[in-house]
N, C-alpha and C positions, 0 to 999 in steps of 0.2 A: 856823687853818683850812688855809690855804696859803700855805705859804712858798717861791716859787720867781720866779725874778727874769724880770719880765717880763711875771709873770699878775697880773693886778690882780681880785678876787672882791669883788661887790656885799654886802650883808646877808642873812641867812637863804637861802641857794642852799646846794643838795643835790648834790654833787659826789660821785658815786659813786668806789670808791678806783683804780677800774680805766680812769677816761680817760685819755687821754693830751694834754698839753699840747707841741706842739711851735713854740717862739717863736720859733728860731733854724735857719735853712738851711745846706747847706754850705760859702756862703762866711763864716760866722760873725752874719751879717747876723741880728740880735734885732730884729723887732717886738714887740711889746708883743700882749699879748692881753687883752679887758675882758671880763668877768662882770656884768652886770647884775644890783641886787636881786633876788632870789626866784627866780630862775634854779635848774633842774631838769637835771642832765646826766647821761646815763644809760651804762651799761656797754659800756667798748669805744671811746665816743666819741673820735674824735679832734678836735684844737681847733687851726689852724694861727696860726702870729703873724699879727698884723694887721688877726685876727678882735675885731668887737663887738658884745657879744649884746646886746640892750635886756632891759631890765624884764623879768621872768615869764617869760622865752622857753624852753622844754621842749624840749633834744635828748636824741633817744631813742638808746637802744643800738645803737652800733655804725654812726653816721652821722658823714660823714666833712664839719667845718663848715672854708671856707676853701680858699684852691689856695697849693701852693708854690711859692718861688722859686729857680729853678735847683736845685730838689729837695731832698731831706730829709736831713738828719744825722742817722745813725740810731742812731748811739748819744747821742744829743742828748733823746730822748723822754722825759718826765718824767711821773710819776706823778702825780694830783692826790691 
């Protein structure tokens, strides 16, 4: 489903192709990011490290989940 180091995806969750996972800031600093089962995330989203969604929880297109640390590595953004 997703292979990217850092993002951890629950069972049966709907990972549109177009979020963005960003786990790591620009001092190289990786949080980890978790998926909860049955999780719905929708086009556009972005998902910052450090982020944990519970169970079922539906982010819709284009909502930005999480704040970053000392800001963003932008060529760091990883498709799901």
């Amino acid at each position: 489903m997703v292979d990217i180091p850092g993002v951890i995806v629950g069972r049966d969750c709907h990972l549109d192709p177009a979020v963005l996972f960003r786990p790591t800031d620009v001092r190289d600093v990786r949080r980890d990011i978790h998926i909860g089962d049955g999780c719905r995330l929708g086009a556009g989203a972005v998902i910052h490290g450090g982020v944990r969604l519970a169970d079922g929880v539906v982010v819709e297109e284009g909502v930005i989940v999480g704040t970053t640390r000392m800001g963003l590595r932008g060529r760091q953004a990883l498709r799901g």
